[in-house]
C-alpha positions as semicolon CSV with decimal commas, in nm:
position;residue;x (nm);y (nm);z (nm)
1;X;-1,092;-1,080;-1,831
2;X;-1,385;-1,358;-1,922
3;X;-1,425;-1,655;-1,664
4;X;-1,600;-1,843;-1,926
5;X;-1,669;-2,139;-1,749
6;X;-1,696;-2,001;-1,396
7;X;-2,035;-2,006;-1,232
8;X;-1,914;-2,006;-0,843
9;X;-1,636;-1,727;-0,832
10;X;-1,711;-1,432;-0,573
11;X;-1,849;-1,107;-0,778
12;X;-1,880;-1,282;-1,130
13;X;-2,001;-0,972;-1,373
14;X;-2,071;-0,880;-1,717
15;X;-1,745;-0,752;-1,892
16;X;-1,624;-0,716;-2,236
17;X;-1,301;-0,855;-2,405
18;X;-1,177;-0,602;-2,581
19;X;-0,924;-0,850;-2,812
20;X;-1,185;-1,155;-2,884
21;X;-1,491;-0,860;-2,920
22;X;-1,725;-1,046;-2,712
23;X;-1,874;-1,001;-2,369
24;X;-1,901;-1,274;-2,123
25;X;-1,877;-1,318;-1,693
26;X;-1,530;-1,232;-1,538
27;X;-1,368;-0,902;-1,408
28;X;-1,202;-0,628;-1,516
29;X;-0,837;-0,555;-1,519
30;X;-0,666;-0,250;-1,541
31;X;-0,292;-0,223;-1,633
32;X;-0,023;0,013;-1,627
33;X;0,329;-0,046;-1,816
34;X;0,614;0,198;-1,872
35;X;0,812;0,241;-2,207
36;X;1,059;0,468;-2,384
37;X;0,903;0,620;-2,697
38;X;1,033;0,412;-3,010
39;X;1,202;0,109;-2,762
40;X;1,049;-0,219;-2,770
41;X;1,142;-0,278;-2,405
42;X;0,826;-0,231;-2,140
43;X;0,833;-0,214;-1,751
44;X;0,487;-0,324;-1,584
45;X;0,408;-0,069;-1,356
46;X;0,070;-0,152;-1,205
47;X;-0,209;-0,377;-1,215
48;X;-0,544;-0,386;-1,067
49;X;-0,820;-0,619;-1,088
50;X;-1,214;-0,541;-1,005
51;X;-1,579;-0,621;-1,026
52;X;-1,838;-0,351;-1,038
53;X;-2,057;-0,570;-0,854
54;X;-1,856;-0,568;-0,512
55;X;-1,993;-0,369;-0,190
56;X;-1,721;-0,100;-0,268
57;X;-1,741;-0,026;-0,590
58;X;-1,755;0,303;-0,689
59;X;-1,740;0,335;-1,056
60;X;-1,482;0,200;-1,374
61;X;-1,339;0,562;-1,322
62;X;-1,260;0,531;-1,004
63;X;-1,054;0,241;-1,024
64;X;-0,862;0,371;-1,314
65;X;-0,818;0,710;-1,155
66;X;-0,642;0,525;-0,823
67;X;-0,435;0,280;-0,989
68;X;-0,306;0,565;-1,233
69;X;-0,244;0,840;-0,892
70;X;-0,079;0,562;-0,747
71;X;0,168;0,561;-1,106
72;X;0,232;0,893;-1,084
73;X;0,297;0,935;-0,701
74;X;0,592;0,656;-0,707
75;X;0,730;0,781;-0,992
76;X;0,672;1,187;-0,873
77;X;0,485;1,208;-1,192
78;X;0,738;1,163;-1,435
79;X;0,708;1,025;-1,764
80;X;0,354;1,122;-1,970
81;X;0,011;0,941;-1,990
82;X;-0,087;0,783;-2,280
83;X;-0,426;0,650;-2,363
84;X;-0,627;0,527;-2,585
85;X;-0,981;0,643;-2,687
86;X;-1,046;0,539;-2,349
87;X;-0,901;0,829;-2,172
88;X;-1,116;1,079;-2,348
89;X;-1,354;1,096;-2,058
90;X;-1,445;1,424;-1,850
91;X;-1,354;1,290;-1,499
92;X;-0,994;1,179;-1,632
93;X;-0,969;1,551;-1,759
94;X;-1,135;1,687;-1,387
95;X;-0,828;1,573;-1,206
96;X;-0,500;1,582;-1,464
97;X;-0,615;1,890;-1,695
98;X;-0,584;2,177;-1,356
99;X;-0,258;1,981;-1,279
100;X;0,023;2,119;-1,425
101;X;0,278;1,878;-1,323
102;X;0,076;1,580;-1,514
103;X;0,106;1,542;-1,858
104;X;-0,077;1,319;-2,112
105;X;-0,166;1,264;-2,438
106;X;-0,506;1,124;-2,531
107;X;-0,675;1,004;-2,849
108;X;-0,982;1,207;-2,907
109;X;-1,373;1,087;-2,997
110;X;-1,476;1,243;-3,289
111;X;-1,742;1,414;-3,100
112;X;-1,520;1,592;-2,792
113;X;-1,605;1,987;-2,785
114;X;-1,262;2,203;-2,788
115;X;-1,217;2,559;-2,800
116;X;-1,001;2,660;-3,107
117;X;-0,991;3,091;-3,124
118;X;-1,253;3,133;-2,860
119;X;-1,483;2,871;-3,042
120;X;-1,644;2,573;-2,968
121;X;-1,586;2,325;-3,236
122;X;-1,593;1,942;-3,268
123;X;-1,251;1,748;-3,243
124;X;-1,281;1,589;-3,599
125;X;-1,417;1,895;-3,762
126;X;-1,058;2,074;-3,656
127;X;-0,875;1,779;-3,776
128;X;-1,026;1,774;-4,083
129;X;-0,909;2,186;-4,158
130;X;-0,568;2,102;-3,961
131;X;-0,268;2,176;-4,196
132;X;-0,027;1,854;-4,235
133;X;0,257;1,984;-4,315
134;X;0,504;1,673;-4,246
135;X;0,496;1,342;-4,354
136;X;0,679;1,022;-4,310
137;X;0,674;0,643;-4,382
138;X;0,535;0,403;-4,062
139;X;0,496;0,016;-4,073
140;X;0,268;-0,132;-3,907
141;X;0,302;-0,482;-3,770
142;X;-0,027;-0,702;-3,624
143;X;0,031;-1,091;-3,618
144;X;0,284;-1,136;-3,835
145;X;0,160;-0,903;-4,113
146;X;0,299;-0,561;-4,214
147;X;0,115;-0,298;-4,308
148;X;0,280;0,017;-4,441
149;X;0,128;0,395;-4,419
150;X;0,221;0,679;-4,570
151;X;0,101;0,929;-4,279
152;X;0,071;1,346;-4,280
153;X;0,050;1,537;-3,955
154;X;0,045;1,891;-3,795
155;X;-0,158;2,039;-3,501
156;X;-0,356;2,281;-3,403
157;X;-0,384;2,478;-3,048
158;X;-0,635;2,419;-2,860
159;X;-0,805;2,439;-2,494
160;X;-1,102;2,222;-2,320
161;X;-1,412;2,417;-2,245
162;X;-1,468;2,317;-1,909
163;X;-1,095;2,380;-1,864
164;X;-1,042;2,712;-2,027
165;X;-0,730;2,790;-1,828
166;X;-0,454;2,541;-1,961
167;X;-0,329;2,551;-2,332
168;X;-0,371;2,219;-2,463
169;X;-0,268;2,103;-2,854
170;X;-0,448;1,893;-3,049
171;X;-0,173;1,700;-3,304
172;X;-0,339;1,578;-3,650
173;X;-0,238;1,250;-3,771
174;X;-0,393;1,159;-4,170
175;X;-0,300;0,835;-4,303
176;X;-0,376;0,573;-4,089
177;X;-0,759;0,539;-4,177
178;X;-1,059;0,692;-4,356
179;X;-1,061;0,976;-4,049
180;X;-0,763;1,144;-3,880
181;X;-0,581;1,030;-3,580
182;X;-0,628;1,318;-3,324
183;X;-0,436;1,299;-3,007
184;X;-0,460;1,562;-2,737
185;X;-0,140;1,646;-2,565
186;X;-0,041;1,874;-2,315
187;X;0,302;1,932;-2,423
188;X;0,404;2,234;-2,564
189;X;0,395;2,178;-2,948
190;X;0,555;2,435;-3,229
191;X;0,589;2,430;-3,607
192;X;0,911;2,153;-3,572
193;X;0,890;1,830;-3,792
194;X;1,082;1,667;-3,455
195;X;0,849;1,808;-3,166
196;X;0,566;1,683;-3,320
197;X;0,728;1,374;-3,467
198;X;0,770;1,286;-3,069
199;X;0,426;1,276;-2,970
200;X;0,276;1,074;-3,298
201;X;0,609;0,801;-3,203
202;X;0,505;0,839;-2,832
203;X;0,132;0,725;-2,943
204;X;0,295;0,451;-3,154
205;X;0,453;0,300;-2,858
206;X;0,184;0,253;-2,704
207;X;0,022;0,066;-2,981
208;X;0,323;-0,166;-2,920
209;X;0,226;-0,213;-2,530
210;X;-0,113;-0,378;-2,629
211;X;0,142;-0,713;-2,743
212;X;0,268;-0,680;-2,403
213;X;-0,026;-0,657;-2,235
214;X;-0,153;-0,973;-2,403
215;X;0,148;-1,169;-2,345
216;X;0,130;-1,083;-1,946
217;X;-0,210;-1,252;-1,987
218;X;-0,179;-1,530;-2,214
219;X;0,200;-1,693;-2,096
220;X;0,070;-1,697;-1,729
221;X;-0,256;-1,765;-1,843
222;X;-0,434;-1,526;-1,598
223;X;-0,762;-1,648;-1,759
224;X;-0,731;-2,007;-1,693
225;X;-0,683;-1,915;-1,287
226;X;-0,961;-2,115;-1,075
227;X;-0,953;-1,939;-0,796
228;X;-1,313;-1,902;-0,584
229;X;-1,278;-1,617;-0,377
230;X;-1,201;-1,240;-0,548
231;X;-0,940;-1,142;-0,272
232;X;-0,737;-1,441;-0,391
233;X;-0,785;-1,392;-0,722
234;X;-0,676;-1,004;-0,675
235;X;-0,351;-1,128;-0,503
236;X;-0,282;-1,379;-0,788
237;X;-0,307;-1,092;-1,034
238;X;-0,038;-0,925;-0,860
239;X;0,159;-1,188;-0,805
240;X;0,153;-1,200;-1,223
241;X;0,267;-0,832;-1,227
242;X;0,535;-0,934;-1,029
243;X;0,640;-1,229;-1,240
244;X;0,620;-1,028;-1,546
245;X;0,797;-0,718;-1,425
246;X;1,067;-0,962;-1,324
247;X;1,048;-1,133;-1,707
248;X;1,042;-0,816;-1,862
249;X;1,283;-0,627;-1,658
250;X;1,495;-0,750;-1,412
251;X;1,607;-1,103;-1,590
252;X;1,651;-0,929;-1,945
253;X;1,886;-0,635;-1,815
254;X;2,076;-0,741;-1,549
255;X;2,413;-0,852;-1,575
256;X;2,451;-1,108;-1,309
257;X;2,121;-1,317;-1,491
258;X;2,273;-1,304;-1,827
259;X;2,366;-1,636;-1,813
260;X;2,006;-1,755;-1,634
261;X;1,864;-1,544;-1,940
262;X;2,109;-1,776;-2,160
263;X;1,986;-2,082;-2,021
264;X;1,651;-1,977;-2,001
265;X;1,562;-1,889;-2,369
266;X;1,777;-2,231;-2,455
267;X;1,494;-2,415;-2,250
268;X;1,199;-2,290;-2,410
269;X;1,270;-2,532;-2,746
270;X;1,207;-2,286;-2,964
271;X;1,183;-2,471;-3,338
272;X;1,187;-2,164;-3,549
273;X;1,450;-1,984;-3,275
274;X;1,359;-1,694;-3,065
275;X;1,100;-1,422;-3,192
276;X;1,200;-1,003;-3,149
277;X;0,935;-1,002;-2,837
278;X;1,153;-1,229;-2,642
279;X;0,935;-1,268;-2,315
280;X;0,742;-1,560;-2,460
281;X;1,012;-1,743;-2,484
282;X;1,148;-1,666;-2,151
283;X;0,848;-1,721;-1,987
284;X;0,819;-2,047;-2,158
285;X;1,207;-2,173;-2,015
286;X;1,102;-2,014;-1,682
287;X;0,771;-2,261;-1,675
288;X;1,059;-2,552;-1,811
289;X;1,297;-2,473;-1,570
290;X;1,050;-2,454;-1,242
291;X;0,913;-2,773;-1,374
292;X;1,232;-2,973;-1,343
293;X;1,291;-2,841;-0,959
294;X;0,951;-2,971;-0,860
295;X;0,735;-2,787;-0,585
296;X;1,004;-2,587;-0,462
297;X;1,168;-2,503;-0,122
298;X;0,963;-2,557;0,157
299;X;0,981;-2,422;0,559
300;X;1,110;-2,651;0,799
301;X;0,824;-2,714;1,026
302;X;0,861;-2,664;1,417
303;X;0,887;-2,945;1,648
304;X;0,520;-2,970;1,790
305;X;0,348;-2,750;1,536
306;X;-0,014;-2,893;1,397
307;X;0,040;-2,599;1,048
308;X;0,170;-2,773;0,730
309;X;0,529;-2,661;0,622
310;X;0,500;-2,310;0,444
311;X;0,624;-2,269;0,104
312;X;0,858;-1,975;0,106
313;X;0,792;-1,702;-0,147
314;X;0,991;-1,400;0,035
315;X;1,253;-1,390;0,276
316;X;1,163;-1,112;0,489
């Protein structure tokens, strides 16, 4: 997350933005969301905001690592990681790989060592003499353009050198660029078009959480937040979790806010009506709505008190 204008925020540090491909001062954030493979809907899970310039910091591992155990111990690791390119790092594998109660799947460098027969070989050179037996037809949306691939895929068994003991699988994916999409899984896989159809769809949804992701940052405009001191600008990250889990989840599902939903999406004035990915639109009635009631309810304040009236939040 760039602060590009910031010069007096606590902890300011070099960080890249992965979506505008440019490196600038701000922090880094860290989010986890939760989807069904091949549903559109997402849950935000966790969030977590750092600098690796604090008196604490440890290392970009670290962080990842503790927001990610804290994932898996509310949800008594159910469910299955899946990362990006990201995730093919040794200390992720140190601490899920001996676990047999985790399960991820991870797309692989080109360069990571795996054991195929006994053998050390390079991930892409196994990809590239992986049989692709299936095929099948995926389009590909990115802003507002669709791109269609005509994809092959099989796998191939495999284990991690430093982690001998576990069978892992490494599933092949051609089609979707000059060099195969390799994902390592630790799901059992077998010779089944619909076993390893799962874990290529399962990778696919989490292409679609990256729109989700960018919509929890642009709509509440995370960015744009001008707050001085990194504690409060940790707790404002939260509180945007929170706002978006309730966007995402709560006020699209629930029966008793269908008609809040109703009103909601009519207040965000959409010209051209409301798009598939529906939380910009009901984050834009939300901001409409909140508007109209002004600054909210506020705390009586006690007879002979010198504190301003408190804004209530919570109820507790």
């Amino acid at each position: 997350m760039i602060k590009k204008y910031a010069r007096k925020m606590e902890y300011l540090a070099r960080v890249r933005d992965s979506s505008e491909k440019k490196k600038g001062n701000g922090y880094r954030l860290c989010e986890v969301v939760g989807a069904e493979v091949g549903s559109s809907e997402i849950t935000p899970l966790a969030q977590t905001l750092w600098s690796q310039v604090t008196e604490d910091f440890v290392s970009k591992n670290a962080e990842i690592l503790e927001v990610v155990s804290k994932v898996l111990k509310a949800t008594e690791k159910r469910g299955i990681l899946a990362l990006d390119r990201g995730g093919d790092r040794r200390r992720f594998y140190q601490h899920w790989v001996p676990d047999e109660s985790v399960d991820f799947i991870i797309r692989q460098r080109v360069d990571r060592n795996l054991l195929h027969k006994g053998k050390a070989k390079k991930s892409l050179q196994l990809a590239n003499t992986c049989s692709t037996p299936y095929a099948a037809t995926v389009i590909k949306e990115n802003q507002g353009k669709e791109t269609v691939y005509q994809i092959e895929f099989g796998f191939i068994p495999v284990r991690l050198p430093q982690h001998p003991e576990r069978q892992l699988y490494l599933v092949v994916v051609k089609g979707f660029g000059q060099q195969p999409l390799m994902l390592l899984t630790t799901k059992p896989m077998r010779k089944h078009r619909k076993v390893l159809w799962w874990i290529v769809e399962a990778y696919i949804t989490r292409w679609h959480t990256e729109e989700k992701i960018r919509f929890i940052k642009s709509c509440y405009e995370l960015e744009d937040v001008r707050l001085l001191t990194y504690h409060r600008l940790q707790n404002m990250a939260s509180l945007v979790l929170a706002a978006a889990y309730f966007t995402a989840v709560r006020l699209g599902t629930q029966a008793k806010l269908k008609i809040l939903a109703f009103h909601v999406l009519k207040a965000a004035k959409r010209i051209f009506g409301i798009p598939d990915f529906r939380y910009y639109a009901l984050a834009d009635g939300i901001q409409t709505i909140l508007k109209r009631i002004g600054k909210g309810p506020v705390r009586q304040q006690e007879e002979g008190s010198t504190c301003l009236p408190q804004l209530i939040l919570f109820e507790l």
